[in-house]
PDB file of N, CA, C and O in Angstrom:
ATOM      1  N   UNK A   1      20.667 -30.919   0.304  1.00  0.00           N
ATOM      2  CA  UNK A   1      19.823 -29.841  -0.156  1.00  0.00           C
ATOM      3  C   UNK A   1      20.658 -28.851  -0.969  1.00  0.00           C
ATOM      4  O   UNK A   1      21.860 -28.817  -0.708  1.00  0.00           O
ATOM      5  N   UNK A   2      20.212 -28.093  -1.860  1.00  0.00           N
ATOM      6  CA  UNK A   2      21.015 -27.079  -2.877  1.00  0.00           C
ATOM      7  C   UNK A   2      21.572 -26.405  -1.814  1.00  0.00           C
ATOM      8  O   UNK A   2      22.788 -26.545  -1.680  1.00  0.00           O
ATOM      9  N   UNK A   3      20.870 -25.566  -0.862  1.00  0.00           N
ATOM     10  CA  UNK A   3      21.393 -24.118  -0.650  1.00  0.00           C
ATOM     11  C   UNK A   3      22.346 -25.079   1.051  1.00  0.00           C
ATOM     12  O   UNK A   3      22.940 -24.379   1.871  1.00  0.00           O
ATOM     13  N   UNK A   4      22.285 -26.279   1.175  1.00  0.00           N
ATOM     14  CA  UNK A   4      23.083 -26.735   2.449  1.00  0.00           C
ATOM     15  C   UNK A   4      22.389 -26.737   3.385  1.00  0.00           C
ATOM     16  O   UNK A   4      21.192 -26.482   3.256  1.00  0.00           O
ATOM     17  N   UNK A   5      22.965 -27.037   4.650  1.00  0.00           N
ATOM     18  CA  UNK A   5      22.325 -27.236   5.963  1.00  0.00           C
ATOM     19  C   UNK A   5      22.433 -25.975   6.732  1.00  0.00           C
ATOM     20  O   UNK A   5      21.813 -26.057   7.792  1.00  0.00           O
ATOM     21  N   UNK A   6      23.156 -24.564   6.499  1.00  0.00           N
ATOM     22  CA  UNK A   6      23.447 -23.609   7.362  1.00  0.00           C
ATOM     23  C   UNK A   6      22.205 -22.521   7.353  1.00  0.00           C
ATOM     24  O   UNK A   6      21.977 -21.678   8.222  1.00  0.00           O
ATOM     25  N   UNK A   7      21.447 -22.768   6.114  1.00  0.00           N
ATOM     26  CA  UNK A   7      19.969 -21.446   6.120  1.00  0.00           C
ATOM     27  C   UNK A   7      18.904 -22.632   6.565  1.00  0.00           C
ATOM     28  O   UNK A   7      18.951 -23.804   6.190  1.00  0.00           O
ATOM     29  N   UNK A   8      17.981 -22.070   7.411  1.00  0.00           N
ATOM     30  CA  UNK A   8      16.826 -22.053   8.272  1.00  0.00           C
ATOM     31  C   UNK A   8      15.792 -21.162   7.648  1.00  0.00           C
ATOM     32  O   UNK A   8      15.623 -19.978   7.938  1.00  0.00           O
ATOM     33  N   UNK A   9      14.831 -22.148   6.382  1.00  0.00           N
ATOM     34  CA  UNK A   9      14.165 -21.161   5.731  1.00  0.00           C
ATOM     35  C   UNK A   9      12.920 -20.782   6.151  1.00  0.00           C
ATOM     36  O   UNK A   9      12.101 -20.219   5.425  1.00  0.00           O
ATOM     37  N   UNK A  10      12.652 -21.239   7.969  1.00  0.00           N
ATOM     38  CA  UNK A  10      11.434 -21.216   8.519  1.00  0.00           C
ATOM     39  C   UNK A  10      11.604 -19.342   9.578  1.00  0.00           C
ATOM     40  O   UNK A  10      10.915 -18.607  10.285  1.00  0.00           O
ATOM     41  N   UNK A  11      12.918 -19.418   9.025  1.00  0.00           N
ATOM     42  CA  UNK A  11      13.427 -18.078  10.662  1.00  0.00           C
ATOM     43  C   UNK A  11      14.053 -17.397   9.665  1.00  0.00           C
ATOM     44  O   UNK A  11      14.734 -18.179   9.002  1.00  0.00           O
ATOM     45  N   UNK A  12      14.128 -16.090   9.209  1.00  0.00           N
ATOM     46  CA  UNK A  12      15.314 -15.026   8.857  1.00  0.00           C
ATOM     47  C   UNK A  12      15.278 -13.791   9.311  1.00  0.00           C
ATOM     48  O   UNK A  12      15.573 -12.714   8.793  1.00  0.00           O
ATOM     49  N   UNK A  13      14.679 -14.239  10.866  1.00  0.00           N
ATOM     50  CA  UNK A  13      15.528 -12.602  11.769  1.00  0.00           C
ATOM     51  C   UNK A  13      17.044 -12.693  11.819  1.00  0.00           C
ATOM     52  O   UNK A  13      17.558 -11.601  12.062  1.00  0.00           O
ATOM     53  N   UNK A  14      17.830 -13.613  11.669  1.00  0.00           N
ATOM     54  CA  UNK A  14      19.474 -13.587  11.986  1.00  0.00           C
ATOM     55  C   UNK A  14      19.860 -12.926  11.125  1.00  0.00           C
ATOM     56  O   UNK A  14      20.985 -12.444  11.256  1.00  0.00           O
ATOM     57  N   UNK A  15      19.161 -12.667  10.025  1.00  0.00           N
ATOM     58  CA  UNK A  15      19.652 -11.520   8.848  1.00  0.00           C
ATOM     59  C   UNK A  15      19.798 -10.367   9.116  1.00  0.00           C
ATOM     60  O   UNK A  15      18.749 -10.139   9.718  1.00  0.00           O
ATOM     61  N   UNK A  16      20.462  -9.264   9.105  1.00  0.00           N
ATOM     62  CA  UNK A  16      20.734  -7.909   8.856  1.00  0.00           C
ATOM     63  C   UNK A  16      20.540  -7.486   7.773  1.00  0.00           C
ATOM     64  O   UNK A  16      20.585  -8.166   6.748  1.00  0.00           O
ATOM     65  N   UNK A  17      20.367  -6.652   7.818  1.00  0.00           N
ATOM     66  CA  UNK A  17      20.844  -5.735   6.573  1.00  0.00           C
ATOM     67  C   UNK A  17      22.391  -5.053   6.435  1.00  0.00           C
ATOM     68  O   UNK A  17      22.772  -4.418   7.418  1.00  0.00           O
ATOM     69  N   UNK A  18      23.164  -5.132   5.451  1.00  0.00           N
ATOM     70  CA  UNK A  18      24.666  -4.575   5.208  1.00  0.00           C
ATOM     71  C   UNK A  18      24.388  -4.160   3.556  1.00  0.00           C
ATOM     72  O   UNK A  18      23.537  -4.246   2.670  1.00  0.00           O
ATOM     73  N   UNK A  19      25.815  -3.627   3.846  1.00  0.00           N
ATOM     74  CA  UNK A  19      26.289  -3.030   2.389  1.00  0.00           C
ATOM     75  C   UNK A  19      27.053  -3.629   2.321  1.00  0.00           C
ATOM     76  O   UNK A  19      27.759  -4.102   3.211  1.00  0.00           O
ATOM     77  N   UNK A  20      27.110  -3.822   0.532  1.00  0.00           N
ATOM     78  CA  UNK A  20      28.075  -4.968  -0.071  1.00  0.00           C
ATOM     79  C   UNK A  20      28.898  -3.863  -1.091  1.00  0.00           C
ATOM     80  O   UNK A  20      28.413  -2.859  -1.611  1.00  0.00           O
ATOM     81  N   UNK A  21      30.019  -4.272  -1.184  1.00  0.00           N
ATOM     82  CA  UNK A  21      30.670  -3.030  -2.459  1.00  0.00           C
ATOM     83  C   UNK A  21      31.870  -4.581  -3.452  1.00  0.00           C
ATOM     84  O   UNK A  21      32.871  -4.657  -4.165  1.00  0.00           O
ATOM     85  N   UNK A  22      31.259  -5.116  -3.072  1.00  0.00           N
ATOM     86  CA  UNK A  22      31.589  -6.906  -4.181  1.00  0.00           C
ATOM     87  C   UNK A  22      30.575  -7.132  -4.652  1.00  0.00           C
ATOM     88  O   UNK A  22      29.463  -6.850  -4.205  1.00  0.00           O
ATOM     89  N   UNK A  23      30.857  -7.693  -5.654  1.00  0.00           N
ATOM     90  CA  UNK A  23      29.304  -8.810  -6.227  1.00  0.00           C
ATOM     91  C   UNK A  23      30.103 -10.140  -5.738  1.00  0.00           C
ATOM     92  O   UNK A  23      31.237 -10.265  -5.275  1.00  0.00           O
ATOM     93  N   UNK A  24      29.025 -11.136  -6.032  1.00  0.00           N
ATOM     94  CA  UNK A  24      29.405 -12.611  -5.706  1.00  0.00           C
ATOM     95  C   UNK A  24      30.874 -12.971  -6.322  1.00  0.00           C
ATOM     96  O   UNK A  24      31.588 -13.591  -5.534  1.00  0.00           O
ATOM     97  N   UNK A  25      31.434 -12.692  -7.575  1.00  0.00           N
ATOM     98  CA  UNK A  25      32.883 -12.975  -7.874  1.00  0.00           C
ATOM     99  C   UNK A  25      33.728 -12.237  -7.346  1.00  0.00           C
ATOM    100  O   UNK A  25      34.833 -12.221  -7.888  1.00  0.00           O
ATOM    101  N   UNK A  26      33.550 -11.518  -6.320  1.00  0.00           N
ATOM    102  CA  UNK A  26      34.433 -10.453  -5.340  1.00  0.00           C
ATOM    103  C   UNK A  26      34.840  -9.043  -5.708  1.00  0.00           C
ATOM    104  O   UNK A  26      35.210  -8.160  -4.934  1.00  0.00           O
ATOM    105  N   UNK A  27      34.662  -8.963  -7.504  1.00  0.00           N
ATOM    106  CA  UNK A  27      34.568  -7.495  -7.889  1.00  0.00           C
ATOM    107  C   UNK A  27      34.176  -6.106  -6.958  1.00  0.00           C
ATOM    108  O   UNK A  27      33.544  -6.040  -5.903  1.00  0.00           O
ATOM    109  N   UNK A  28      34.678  -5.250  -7.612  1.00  0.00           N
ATOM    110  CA  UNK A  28      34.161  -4.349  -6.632  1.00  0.00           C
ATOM    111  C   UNK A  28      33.346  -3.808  -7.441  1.00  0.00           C
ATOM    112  O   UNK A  28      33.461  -3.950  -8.659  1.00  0.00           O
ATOM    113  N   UNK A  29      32.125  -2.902  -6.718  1.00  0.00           N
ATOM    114  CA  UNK A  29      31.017  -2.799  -7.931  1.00  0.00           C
ATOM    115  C   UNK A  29      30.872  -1.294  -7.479  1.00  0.00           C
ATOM    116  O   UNK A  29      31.224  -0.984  -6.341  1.00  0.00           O
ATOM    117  N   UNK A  30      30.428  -0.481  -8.234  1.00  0.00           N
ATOM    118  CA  UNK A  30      30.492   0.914  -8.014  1.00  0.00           C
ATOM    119  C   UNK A  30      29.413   1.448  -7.400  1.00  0.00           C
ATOM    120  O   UNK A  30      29.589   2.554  -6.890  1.00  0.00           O
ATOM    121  N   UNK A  31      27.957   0.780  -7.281  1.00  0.00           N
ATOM    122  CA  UNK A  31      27.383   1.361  -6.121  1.00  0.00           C
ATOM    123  C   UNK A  31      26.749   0.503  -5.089  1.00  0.00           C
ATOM    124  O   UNK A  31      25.761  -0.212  -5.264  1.00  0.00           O
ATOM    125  N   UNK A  32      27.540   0.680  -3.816  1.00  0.00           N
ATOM    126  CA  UNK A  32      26.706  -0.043  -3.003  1.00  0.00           C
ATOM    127  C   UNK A  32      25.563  -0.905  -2.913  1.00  0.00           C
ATOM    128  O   UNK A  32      24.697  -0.075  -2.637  1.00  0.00           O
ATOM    129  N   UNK A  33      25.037  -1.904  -2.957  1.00  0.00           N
ATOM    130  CA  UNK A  33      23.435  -2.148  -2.763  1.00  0.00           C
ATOM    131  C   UNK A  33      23.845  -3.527  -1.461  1.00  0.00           C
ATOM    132  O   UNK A  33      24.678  -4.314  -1.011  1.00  0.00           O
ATOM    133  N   UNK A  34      22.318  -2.905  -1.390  1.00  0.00           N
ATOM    134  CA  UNK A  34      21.943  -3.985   0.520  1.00  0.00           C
ATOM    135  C   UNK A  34      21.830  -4.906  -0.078  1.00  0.00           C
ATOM    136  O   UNK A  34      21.310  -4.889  -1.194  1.00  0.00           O
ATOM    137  N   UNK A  35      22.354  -6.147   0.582  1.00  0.00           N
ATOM    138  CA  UNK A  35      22.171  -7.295   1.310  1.00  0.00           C
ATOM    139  C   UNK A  35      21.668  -7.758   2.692  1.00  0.00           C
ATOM    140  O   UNK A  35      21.759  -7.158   3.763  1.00  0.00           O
ATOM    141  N   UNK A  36      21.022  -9.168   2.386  1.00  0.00           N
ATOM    142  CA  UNK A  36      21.192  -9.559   3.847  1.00  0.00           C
ATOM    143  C   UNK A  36      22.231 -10.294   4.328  1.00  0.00           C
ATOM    144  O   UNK A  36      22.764 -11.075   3.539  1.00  0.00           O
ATOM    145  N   UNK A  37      22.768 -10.203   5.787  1.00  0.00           N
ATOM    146  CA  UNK A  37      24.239 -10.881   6.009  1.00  0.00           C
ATOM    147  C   UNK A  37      23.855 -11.635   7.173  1.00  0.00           C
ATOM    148  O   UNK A  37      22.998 -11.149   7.911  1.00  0.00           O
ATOM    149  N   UNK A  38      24.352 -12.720   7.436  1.00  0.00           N
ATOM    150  CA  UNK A  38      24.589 -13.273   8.602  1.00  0.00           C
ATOM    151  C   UNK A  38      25.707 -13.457   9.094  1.00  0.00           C
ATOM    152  O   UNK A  38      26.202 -14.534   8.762  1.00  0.00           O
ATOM    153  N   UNK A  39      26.568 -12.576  10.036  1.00  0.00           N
ATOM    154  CA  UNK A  39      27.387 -12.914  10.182  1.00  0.00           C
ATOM    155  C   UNK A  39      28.257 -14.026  11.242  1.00  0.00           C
ATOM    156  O   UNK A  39      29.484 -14.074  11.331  1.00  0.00           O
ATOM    157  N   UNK A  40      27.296 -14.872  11.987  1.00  0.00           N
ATOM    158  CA  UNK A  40      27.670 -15.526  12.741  1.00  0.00           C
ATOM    159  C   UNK A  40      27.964 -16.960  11.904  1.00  0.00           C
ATOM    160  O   UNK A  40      28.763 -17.792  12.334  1.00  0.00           O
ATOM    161  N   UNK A  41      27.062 -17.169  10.410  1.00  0.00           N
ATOM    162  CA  UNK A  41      27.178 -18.528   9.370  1.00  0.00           C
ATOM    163  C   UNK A  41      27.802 -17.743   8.594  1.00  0.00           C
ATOM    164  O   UNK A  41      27.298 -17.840   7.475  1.00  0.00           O
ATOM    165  N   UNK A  42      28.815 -16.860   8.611  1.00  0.00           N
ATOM    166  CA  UNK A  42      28.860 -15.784   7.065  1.00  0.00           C
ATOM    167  C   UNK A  42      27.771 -16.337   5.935  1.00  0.00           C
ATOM    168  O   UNK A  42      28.108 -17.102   5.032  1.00  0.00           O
ATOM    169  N   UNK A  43      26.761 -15.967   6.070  1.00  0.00           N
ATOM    170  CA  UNK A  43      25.809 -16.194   5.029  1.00  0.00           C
ATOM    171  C   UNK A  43      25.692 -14.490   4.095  1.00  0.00           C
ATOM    172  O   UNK A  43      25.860 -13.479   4.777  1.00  0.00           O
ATOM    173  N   UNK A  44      25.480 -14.380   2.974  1.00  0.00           N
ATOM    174  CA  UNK A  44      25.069 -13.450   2.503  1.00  0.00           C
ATOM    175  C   UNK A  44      24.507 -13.654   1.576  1.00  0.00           C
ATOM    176  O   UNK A  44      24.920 -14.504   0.787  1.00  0.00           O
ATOM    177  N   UNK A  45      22.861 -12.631   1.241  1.00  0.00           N
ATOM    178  CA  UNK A  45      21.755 -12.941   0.418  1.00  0.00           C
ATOM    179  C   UNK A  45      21.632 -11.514  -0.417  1.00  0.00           C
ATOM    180  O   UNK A  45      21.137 -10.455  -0.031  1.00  0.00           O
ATOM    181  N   UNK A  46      22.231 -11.827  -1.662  1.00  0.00           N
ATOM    182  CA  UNK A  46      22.634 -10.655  -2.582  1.00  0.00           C
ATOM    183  C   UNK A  46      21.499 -10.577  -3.464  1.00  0.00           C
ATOM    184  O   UNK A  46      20.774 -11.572  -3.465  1.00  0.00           O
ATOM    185  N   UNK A  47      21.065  -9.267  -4.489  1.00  0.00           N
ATOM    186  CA  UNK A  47      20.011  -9.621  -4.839  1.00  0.00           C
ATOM    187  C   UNK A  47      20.405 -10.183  -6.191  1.00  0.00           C
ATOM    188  O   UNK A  47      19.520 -10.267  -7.044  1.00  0.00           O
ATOM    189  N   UNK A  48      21.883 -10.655  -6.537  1.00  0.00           N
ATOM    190  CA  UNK A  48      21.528 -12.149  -7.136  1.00  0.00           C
ATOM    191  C   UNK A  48      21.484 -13.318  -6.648  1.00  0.00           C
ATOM    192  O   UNK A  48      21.034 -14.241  -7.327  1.00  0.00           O
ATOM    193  N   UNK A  49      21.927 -13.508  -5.410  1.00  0.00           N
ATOM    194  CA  UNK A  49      21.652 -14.440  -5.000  1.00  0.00           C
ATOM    195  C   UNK A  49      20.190 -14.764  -4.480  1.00  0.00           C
ATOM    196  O   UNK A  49      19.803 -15.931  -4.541  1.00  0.00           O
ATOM    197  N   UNK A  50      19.452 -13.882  -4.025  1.00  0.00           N
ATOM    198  CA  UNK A  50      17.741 -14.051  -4.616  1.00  0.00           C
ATOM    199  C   UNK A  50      17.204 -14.340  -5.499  1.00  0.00           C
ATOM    200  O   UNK A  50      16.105 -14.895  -5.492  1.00  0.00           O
ATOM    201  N   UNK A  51      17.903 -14.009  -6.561  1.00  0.00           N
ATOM    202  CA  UNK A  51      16.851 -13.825  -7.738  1.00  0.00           C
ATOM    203  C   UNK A  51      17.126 -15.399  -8.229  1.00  0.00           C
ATOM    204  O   UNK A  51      16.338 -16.022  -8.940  1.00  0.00           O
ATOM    205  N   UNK A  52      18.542 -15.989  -7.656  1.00  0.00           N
ATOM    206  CA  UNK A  52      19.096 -17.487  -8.183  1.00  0.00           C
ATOM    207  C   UNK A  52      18.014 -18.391  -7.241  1.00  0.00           C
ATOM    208  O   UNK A  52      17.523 -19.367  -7.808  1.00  0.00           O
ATOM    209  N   UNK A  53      17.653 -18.157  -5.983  1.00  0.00           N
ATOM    210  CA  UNK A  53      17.280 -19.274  -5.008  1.00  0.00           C
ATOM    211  C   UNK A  53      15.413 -18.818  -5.400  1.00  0.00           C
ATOM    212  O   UNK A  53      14.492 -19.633  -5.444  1.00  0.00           O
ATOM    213  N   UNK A  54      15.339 -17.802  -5.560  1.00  0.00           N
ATOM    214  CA  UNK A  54      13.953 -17.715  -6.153  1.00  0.00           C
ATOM    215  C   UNK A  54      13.486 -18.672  -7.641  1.00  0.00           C
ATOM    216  O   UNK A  54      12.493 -19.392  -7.536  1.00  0.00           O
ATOM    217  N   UNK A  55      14.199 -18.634  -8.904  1.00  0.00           N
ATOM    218  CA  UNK A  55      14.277 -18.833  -9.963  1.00  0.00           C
ATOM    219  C   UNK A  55      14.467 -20.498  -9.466  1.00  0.00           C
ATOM    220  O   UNK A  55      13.815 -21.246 -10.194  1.00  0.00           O
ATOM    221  N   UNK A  56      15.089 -21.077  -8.574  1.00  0.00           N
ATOM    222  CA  UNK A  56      15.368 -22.455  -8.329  1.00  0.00           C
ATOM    223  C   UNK A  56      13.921 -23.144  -7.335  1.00  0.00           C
ATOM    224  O   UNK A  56      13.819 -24.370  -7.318  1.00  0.00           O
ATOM    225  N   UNK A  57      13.012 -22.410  -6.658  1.00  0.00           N
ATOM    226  CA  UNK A  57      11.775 -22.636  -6.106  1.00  0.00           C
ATOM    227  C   UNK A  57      10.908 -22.507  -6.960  1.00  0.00           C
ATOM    228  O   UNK A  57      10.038 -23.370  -7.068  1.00  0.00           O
ATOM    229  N   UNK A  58      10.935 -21.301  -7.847  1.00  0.00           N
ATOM    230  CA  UNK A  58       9.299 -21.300  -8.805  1.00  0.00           C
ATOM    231  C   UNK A  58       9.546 -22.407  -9.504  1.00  0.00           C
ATOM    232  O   UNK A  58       8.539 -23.114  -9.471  1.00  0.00           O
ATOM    233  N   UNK A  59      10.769 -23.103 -10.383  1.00  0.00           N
ATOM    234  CA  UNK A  59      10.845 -23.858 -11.102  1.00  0.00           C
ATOM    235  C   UNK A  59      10.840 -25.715 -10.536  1.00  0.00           C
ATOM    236  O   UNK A  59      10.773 -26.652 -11.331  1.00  0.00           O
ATOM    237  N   UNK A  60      10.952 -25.907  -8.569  1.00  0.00           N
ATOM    238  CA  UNK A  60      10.618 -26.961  -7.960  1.00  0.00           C
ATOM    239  C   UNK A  60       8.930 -26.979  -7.578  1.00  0.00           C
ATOM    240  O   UNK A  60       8.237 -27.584  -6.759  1.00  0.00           O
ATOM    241  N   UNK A  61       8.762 -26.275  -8.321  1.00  0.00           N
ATOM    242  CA  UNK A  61       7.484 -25.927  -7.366  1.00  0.00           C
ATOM    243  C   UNK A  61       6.517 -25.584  -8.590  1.00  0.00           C
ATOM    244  O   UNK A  61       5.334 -25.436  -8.286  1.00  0.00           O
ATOM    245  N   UNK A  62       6.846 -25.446  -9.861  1.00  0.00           N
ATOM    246  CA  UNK A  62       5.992 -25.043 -10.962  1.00  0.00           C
ATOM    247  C   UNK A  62       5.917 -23.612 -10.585  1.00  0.00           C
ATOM    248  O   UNK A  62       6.863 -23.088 -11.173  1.00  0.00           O
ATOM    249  N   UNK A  63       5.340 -22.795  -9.972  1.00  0.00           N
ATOM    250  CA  UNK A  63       4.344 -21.735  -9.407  1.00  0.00           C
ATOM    251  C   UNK A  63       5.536 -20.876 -10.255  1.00  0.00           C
ATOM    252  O   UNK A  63       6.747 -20.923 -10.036  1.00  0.00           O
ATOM    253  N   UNK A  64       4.709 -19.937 -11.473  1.00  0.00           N
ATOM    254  CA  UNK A  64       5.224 -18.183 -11.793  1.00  0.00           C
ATOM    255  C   UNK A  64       4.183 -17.879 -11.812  1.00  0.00           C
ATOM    256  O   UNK A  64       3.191 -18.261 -12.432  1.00  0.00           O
ATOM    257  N   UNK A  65       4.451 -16.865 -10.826  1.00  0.00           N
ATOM    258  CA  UNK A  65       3.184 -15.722 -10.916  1.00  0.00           C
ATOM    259  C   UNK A  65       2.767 -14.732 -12.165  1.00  0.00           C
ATOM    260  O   UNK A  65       3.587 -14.175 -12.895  1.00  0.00           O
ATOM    261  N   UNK A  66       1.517 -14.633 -12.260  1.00  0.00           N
ATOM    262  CA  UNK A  66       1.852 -13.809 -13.373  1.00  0.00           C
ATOM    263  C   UNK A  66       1.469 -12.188 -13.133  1.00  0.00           C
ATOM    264  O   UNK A  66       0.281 -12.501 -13.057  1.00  0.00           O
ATOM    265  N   UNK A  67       1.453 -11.492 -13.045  1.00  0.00           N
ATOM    266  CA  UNK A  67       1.947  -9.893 -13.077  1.00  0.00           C
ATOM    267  C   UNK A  67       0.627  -9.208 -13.791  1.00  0.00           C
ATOM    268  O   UNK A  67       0.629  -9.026 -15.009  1.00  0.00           O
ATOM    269  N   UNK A  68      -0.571  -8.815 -12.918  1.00  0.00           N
ATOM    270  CA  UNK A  68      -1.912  -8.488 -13.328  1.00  0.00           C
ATOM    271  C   UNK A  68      -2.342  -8.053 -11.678  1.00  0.00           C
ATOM    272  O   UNK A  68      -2.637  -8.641 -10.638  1.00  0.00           O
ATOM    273  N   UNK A  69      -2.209  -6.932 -12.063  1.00  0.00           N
ATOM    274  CA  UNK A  69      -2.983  -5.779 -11.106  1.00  0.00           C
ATOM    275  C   UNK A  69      -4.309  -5.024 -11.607  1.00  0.00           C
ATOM    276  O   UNK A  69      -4.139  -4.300 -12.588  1.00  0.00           O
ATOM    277  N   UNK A  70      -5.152  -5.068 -11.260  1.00  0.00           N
ATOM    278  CA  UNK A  70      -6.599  -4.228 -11.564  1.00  0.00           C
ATOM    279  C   UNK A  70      -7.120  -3.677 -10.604  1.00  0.00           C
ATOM    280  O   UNK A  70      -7.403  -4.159  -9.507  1.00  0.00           O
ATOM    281  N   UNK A  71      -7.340  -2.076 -11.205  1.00  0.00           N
ATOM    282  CA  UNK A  71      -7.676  -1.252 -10.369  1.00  0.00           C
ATOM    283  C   UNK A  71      -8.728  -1.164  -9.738  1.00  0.00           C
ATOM    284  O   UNK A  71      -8.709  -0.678  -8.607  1.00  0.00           O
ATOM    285  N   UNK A  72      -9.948  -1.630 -10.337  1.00  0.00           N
ATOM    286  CA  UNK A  72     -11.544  -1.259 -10.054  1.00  0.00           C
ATOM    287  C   UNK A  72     -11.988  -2.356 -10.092  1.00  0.00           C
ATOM    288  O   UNK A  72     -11.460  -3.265 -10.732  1.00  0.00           O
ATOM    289  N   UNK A  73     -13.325  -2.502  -9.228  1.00  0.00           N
ATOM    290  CA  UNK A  73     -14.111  -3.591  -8.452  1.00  0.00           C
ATOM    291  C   UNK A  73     -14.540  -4.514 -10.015  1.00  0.00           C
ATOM    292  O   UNK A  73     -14.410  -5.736 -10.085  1.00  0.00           O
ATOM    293  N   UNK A  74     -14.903  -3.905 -10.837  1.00  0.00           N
ATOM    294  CA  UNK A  74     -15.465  -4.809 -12.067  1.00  0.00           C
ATOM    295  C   UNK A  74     -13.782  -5.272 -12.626  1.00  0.00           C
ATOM    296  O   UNK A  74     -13.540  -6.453 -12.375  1.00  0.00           O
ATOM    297  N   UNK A  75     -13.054  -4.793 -13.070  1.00  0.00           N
ATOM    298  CA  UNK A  75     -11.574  -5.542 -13.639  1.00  0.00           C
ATOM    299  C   UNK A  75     -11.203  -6.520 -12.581  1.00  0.00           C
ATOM    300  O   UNK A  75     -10.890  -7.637 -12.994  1.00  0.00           O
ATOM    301  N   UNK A  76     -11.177  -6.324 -11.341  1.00  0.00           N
ATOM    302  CA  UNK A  76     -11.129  -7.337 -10.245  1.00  0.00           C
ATOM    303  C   UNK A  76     -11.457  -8.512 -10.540  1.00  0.00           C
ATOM    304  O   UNK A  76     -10.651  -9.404 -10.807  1.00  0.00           O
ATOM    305  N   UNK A  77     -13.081  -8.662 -10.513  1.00  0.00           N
ATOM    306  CA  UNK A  77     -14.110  -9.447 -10.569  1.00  0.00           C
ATOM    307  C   UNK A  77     -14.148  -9.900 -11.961  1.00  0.00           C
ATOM    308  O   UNK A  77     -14.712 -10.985 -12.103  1.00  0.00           O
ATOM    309  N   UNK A  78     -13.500  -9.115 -13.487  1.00  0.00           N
ATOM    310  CA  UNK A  78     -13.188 -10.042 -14.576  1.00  0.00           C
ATOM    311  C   UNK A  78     -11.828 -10.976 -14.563  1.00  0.00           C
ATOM    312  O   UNK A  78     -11.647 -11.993 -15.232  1.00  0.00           O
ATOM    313  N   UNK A  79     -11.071 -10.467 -13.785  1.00  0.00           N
ATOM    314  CA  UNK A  79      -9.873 -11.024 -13.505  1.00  0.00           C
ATOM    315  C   UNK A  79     -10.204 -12.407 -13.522  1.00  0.00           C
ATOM    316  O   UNK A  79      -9.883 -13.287 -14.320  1.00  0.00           O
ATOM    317  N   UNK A  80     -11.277 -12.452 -11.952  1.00  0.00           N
ATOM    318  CA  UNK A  80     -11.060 -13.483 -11.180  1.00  0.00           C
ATOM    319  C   UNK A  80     -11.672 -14.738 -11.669  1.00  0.00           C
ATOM    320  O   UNK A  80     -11.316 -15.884 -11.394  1.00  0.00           O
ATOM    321  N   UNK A  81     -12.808 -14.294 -12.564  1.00  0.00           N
ATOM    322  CA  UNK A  81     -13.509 -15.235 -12.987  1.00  0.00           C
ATOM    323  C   UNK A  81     -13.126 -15.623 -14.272  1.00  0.00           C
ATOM    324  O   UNK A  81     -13.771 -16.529 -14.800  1.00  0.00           O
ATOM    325  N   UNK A  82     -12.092 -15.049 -14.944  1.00  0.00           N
ATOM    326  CA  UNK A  82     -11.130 -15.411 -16.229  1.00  0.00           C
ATOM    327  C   UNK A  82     -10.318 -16.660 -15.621  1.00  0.00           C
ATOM    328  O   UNK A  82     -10.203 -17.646 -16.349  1.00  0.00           O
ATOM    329  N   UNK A  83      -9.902 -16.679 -14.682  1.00  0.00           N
ATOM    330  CA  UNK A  83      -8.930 -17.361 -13.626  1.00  0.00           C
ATOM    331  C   UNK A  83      -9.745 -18.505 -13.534  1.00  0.00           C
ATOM    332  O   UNK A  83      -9.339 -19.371 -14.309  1.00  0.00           O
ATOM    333  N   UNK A  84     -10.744 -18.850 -12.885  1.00  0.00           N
ATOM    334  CA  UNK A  84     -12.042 -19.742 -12.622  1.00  0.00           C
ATOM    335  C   UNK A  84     -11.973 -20.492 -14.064  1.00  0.00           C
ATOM    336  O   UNK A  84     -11.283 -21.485 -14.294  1.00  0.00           O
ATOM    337  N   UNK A  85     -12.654 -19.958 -14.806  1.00  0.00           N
ATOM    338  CA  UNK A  85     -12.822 -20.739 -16.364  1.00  0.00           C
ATOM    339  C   UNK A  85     -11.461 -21.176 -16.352  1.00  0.00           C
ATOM    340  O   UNK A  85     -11.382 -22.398 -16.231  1.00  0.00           O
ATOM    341  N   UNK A  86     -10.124 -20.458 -16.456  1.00  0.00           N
ATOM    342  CA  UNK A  86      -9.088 -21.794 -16.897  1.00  0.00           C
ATOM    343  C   UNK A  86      -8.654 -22.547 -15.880  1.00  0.00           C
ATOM    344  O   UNK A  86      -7.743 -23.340 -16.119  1.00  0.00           O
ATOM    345  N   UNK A  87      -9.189 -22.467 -14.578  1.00  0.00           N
ATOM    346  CA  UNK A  87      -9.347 -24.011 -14.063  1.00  0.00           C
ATOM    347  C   UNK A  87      -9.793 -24.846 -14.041  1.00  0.00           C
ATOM    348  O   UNK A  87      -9.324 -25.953 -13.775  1.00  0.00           O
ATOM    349  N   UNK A  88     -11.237 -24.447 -14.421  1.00  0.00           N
ATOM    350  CA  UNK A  88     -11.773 -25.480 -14.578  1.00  0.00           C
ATOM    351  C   UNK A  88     -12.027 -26.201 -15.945  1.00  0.00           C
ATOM    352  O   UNK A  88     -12.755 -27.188 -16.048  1.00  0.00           O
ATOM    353  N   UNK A  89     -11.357 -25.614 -16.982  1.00  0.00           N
ATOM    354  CA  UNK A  89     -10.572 -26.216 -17.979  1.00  0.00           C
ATOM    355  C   UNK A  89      -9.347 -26.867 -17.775  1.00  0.00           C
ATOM    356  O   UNK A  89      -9.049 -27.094 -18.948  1.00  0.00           O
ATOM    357  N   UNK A  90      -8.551 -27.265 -17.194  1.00  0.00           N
ATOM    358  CA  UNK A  90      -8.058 -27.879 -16.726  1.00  0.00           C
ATOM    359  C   UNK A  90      -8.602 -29.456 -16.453  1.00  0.00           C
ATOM    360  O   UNK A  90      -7.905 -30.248 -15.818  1.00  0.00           O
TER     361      UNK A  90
END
């Protein structure tokens, strides 16, 4: 499997939250940002290393979402049925 046998992608309470002051090439980076850590697998889930294991699922999986929020009951309801027609064009 890409990401190995040590992540359990059905469970991620073993995660914490920490502060990282490295990026993944060990730099030191000038402001803090959270991670999740495991420290019993030293696992750590940086938010590039999200954005890499994310970008590697939408693309096994086809699925990008696309980014359409509507505020009111009628934009809703044109949304949804815009959605409808190109499936069933399909």
């Amino acid at each position: 499997m890409i990401f190995g046998d040590d992540i359990n992608f059905k469970n991620f309470s073993f995660f914490s939250k920490a502060s990282a002051d490295k990026d993944d090439e060990g730099n030191t980076i000038e402001k803090t940002e959270i991670v999740l850590f495991d420290p019993e697998a030293e696992i750590e889930i940086s938010k590039d290393s999200y954005e890499l294991i994310s970008s590697y699922l939408k693309a096994a999986f086809n699925i990008y979402p696309k980014v359409e929020k509507a505020k009111g009951r009628i934009t809703k309801e044109s949304i949804i049925e815009e959605e409808r027609m190109n499936l069933m064009a399909k």
